[in-house]
N, CA, C and O atoms as a DFTB+ gen file, in Angstrom:
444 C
 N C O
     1  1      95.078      43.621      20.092
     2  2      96.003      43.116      21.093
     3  2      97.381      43.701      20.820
     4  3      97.982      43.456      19.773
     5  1      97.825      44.408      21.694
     6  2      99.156      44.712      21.724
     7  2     100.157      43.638      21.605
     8  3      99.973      42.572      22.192
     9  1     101.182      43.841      20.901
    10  2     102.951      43.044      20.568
    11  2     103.254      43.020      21.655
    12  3     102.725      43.888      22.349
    13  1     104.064      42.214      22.238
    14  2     105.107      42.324      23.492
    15  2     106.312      42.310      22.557
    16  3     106.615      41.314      21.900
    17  1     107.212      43.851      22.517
    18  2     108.661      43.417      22.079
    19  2     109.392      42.665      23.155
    20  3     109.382      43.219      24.254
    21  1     110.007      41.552      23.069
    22  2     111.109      40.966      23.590
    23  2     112.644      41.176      23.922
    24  3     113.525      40.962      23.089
    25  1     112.854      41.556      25.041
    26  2     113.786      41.353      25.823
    27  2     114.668      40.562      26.157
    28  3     114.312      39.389      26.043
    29  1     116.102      40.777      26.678
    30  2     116.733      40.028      27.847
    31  2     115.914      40.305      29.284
    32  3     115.391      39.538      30.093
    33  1     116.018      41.443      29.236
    34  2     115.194      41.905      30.597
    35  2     114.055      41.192      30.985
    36  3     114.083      40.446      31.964
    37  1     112.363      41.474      29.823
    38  2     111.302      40.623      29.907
    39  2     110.859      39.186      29.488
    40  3     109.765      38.644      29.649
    41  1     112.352      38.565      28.726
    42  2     112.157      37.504      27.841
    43  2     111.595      36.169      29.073
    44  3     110.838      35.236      28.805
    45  1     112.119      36.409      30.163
    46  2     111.803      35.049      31.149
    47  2     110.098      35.388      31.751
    48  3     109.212      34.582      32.035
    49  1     110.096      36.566      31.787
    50  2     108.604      37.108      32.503
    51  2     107.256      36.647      31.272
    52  3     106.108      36.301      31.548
    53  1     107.665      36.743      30.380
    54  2     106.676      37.038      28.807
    55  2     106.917      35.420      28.374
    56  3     106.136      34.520      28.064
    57  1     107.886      35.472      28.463
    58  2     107.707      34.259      27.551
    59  2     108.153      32.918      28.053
    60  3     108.015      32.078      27.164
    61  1     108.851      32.205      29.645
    62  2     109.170      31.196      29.615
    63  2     108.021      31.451      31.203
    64  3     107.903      30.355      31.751
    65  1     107.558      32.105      31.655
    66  2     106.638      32.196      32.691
    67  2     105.224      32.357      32.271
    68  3     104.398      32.466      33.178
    69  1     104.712      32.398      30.735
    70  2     103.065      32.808      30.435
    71  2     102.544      31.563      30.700
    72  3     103.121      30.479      30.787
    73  1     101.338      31.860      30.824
    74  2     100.007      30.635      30.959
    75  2     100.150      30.047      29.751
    76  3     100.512      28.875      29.644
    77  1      99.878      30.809      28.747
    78  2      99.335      30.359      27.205
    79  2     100.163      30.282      26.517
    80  3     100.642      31.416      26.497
    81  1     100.792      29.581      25.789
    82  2     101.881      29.856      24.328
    83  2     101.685      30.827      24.087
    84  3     100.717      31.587      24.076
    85  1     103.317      30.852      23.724
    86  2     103.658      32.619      22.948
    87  2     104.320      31.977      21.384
    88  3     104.667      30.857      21.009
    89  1     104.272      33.363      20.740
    90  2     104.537      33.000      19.116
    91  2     105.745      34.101      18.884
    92  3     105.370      35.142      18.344
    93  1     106.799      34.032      19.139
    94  2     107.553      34.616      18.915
    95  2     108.065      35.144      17.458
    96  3     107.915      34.241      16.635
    97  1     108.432      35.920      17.079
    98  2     108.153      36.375      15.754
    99  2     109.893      37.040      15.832
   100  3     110.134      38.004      16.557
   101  1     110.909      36.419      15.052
   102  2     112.767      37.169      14.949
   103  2     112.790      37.672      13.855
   104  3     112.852      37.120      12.756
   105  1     112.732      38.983      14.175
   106  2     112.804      40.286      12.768
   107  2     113.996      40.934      12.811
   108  3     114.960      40.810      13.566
   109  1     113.684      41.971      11.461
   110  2     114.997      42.925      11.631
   111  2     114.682      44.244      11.161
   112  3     114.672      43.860       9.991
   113  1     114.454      45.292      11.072
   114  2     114.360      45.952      10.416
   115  2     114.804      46.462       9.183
   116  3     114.113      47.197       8.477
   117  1     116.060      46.049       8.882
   118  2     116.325      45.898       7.563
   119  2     116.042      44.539       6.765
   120  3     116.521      44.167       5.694
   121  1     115.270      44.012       7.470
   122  2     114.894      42.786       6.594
   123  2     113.437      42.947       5.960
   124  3     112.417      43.189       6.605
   125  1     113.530      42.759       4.507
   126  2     112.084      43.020       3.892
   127  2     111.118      42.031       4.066
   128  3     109.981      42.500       4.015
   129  1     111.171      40.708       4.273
   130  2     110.368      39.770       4.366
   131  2     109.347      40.079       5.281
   132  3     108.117      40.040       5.246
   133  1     110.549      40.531       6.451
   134  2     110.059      40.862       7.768
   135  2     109.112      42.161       7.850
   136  3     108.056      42.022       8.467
   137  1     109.347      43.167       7.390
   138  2     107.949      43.837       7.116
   139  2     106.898      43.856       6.309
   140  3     105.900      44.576       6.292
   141  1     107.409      42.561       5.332
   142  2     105.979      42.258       4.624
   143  2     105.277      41.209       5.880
   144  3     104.053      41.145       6.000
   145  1     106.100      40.510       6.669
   146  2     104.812      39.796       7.801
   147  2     104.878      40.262       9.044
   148  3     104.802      39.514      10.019
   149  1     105.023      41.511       9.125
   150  2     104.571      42.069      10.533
   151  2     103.573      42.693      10.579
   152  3     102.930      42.544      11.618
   153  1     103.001      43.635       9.536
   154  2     101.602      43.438       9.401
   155  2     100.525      42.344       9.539
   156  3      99.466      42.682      10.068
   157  1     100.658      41.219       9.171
   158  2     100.260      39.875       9.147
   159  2     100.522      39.531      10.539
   160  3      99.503      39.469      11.226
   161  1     101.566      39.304      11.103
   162  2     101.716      38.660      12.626
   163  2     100.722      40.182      13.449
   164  3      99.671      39.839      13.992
   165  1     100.863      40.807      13.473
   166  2      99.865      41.791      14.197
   167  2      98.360      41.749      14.125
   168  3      97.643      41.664      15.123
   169  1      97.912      41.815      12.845
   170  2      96.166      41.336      12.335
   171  2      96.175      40.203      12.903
   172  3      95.455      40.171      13.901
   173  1      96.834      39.030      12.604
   174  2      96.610      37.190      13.248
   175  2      96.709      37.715      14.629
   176  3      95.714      37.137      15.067
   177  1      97.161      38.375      15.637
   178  2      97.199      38.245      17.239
   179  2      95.675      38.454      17.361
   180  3      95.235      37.755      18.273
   181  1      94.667      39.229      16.704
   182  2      93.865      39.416      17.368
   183  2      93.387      38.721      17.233
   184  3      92.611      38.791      18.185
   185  1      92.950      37.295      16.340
   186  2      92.683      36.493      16.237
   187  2      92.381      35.404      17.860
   188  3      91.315      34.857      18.145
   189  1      93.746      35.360      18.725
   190  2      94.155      34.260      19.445
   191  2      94.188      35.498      20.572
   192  3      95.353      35.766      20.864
   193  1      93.360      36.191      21.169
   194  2      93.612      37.149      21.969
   195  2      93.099      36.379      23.534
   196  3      91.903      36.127      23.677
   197  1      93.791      36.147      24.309
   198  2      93.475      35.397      25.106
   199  2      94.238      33.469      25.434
   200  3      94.336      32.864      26.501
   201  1      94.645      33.012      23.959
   202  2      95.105      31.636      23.221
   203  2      96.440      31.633      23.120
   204  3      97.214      30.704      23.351
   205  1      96.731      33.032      22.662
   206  2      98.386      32.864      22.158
   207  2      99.008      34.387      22.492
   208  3      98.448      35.465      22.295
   209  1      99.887      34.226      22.865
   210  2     100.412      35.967      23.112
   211  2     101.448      35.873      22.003
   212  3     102.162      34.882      21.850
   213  1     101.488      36.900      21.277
   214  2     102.225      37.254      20.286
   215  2     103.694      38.297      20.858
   216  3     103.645      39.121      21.771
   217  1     104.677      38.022      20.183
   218  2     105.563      38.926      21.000
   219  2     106.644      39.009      19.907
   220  3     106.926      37.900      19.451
   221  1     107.350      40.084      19.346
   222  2     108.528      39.896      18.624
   223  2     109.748      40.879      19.180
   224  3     109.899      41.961      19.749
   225  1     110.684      39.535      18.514
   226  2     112.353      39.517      19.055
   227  2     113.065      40.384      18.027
   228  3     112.833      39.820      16.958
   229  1     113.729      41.343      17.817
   230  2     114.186      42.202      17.354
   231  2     115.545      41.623      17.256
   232  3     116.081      41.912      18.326
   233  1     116.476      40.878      16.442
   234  2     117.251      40.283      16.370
   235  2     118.344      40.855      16.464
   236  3     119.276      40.177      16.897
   237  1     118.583      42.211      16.112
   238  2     119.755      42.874      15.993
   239  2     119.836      43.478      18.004
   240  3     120.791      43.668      18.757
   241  1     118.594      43.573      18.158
   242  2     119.021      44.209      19.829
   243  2     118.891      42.714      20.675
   244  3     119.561      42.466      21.677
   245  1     117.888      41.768      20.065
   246  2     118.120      41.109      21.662
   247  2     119.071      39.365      20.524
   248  3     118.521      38.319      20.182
   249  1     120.170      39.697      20.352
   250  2     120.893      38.712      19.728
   251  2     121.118      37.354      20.615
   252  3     121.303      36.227      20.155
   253  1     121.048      37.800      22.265
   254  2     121.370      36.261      23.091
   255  2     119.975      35.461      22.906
   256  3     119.856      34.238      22.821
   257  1     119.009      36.374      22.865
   258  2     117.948      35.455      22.495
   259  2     117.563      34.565      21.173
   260  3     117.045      33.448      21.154
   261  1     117.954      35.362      20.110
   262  2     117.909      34.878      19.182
   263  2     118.781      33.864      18.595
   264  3     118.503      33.021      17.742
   265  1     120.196      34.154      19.368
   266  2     121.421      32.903      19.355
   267  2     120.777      31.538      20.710
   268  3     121.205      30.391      20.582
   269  1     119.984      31.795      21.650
   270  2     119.456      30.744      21.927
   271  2     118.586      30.106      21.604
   272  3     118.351      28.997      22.084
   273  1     117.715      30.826      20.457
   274  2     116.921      29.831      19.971
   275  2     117.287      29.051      17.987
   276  3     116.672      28.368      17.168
   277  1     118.670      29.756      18.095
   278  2     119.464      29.484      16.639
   279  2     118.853      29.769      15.429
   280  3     118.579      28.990      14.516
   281  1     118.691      30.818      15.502
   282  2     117.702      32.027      14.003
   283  2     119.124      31.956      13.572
   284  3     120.141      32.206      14.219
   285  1     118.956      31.495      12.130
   286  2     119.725      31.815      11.318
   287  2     118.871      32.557      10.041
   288  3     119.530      33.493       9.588
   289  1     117.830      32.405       9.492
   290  2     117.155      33.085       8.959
   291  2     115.980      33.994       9.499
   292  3     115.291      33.647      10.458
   293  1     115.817      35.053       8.892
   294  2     114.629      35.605       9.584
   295  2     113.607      35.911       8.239
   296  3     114.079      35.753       7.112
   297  1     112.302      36.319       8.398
   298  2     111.760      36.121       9.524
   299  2     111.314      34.487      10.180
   300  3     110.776      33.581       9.544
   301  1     111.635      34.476      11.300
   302  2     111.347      33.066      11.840
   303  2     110.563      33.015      12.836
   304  3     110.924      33.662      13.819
   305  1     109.622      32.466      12.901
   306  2     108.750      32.481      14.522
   307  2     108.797      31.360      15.075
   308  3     108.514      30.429      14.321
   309  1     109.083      31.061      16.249
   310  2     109.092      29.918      17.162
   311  2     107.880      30.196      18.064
   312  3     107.659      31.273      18.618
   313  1     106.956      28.846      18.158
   314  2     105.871      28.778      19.464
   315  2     106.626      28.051      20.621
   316  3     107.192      26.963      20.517
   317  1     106.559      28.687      21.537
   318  2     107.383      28.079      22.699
   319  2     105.529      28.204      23.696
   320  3     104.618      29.030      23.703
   321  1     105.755      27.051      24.292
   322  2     104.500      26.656      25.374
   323  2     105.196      25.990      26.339
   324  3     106.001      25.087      26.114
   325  1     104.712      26.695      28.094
   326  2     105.375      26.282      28.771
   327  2     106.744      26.029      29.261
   328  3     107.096      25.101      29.990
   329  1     107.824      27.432      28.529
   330  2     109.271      27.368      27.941
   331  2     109.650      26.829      27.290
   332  3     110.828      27.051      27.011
   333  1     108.775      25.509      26.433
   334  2     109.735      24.566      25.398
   335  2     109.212      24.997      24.350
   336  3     108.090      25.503      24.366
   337  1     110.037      24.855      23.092
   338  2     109.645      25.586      21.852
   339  2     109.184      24.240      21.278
   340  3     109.998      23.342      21.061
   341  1     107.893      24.107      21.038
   342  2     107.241      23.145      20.399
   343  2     106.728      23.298      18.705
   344  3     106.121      22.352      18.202
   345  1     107.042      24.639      17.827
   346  2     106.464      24.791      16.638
   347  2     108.159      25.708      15.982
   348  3     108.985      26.276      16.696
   349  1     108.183      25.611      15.032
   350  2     109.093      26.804      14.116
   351  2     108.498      26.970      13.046
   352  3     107.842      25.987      12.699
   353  1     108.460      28.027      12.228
   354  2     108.463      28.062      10.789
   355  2     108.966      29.232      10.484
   356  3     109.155      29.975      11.447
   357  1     109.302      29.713       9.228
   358  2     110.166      30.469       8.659
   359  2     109.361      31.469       7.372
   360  3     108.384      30.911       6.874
   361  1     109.641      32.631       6.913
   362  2     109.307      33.051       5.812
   363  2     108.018      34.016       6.324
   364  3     107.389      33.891       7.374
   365  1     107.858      34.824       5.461
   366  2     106.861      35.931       5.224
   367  2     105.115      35.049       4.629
   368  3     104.443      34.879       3.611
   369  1     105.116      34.800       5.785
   370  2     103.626      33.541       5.634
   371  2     102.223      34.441       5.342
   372  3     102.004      35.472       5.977
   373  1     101.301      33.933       4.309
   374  2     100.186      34.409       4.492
   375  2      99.122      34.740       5.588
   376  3      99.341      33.998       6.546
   377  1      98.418      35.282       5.747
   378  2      97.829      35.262       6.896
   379  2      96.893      34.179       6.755
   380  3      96.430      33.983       7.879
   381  1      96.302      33.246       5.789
   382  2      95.101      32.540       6.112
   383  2      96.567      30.857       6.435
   384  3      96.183      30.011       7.242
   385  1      97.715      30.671       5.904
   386  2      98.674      29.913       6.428
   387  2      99.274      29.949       7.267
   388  3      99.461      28.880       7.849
   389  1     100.014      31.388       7.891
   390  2      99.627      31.097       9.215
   391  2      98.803      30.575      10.382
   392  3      99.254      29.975      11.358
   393  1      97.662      30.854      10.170
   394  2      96.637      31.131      11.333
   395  2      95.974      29.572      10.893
   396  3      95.041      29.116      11.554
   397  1      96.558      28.802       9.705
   398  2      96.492      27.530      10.026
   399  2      97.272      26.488      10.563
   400  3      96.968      25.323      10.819
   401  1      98.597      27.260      10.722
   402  2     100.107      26.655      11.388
   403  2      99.444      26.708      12.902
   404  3      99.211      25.642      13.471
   405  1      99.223      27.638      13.374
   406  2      98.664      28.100      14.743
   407  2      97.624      27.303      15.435
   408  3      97.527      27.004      16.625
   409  1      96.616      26.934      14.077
   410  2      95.669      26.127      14.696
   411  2      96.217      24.841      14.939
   412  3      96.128      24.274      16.028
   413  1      96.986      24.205      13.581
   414  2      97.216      23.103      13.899
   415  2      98.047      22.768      14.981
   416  3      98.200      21.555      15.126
   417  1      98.570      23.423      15.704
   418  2      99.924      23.088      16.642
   419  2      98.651      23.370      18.122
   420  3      98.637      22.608      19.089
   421  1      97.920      24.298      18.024
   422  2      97.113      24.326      19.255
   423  2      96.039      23.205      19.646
   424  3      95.659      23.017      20.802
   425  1      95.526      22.362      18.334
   426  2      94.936      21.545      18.314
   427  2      95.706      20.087      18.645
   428  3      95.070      19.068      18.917
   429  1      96.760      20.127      18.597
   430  2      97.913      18.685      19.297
   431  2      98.312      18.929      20.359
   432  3      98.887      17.976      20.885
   433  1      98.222      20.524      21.393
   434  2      98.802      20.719      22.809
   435  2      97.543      20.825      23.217
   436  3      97.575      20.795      24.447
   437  1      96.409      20.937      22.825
   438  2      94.867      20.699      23.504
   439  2      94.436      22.553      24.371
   440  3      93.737      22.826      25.346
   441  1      95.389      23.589      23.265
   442  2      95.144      24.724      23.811
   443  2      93.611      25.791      23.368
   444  3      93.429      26.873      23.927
């Protein structure tokens, strides 16, 4: 499953207009955490292919987004369902802890 990078441009189309929760993922490229779990957030999408659209916010280019959802640390992913951000967590997460953050939050919105 392909990433959706995030936009000002596509941020309302992708992510406050999808069917399914999205998992937004606020990186940086000079941030190391952040490329130790972008490998990890990429392998976990295929996981939820169809469940969850995966998409990451590039913090240094799309900053209004990331100042609206108040990243002060990265890497940070917010699940937003239905435009409201219903999940956060923070840090360079394992992949078998992630993809249990994911379940558990999909299993309380009945996705």
């Amino acid at each position: 499953m392909a990433l959706e990078n995030i936009n000002r441009v596509n941020f309302e189309d992708v992510v406050k207009n999808s069917n399914v929760p999205v998992l937004l993922d606020f990186w940086a490229g000079w941030c190391g955490p952040c490329q130790m779990l972008g490998p990890v957030f990429e392998e976990v999408s295929s996981d939820y292919d169809g469940k969850v659209k995966f998409a990451k916010v590039n913090v240094d280019e799309a900053r209004e987004i990331a100042m609206a959802y108040g990243i002060q640390s990265i890497p940070t992913m917010v699940l937003v369902h239905k435009g409201t951000e219903i999940a956060r967590f923070s840090g360079a997460l394992p992949k078998d802890d992630l993809k249990k953050k994911i379940d558990s939050i999909l299993s309380k919105i009945g996705a």
